[in-house]
N, C-alpha and C positions, 0 to 999 in steps of 0.2 A: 484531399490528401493532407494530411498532418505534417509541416515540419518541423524539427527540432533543431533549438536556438544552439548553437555552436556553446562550447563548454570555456569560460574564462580562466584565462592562468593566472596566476599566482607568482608573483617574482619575490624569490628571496629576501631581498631586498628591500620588499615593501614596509611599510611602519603597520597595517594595516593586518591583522591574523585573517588568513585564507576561510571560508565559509565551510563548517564542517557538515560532511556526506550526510544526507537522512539517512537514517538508519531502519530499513527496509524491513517488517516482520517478515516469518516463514510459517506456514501456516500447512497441518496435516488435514486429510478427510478423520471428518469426527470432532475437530476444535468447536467449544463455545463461541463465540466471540459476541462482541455488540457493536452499532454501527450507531454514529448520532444522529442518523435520519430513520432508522427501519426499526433495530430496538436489537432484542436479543436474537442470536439463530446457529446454527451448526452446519460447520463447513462441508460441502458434499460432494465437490470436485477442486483439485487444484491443478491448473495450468504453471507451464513458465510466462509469467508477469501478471495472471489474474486468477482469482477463486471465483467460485460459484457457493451465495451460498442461501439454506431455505431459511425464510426470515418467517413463514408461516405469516400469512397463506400466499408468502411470495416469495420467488426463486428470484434472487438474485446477481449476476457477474460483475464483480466490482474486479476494477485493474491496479495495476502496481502504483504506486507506493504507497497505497492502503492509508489514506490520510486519516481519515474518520472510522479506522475499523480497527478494532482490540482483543488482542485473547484475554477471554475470563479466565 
């Protein structure tokens, strides 16, 4: 079972600027994209937090936040 590390605050106060949010792609069925392990492929299902996609000659479901995956 996966857990998730509690999220750190930020005090106004601090000297220190807060770590800014990743910035998450959104991704439709039918997107190009390329992965830096699999190569080029097109997206064929999209969930809330993961895609499914064929990378020819293999289906793949990568999860959110899409570190290593790009729309062409």
């Amino acid at each position: 079972m996966a857990t998730s590390l509690p999220q750190r605050r930020h005090l106004a106060s601090s000297p220190f600027k807060a770590k800014a949010e990743p910035i998450i792609e959104t991704f439709e069925v039918g997107d190009m994209v390329s992965h830096d392990s699999h190569g080029m492929g097109r997206v064929i299902s999209v969930e809330s937090g993961a895609v499914t996609v064929d990378f020819r000659p293999q289906i793949i479901r990568i999860v959110s936040p899409y570190a290593r995956l790009g729309k062409l």
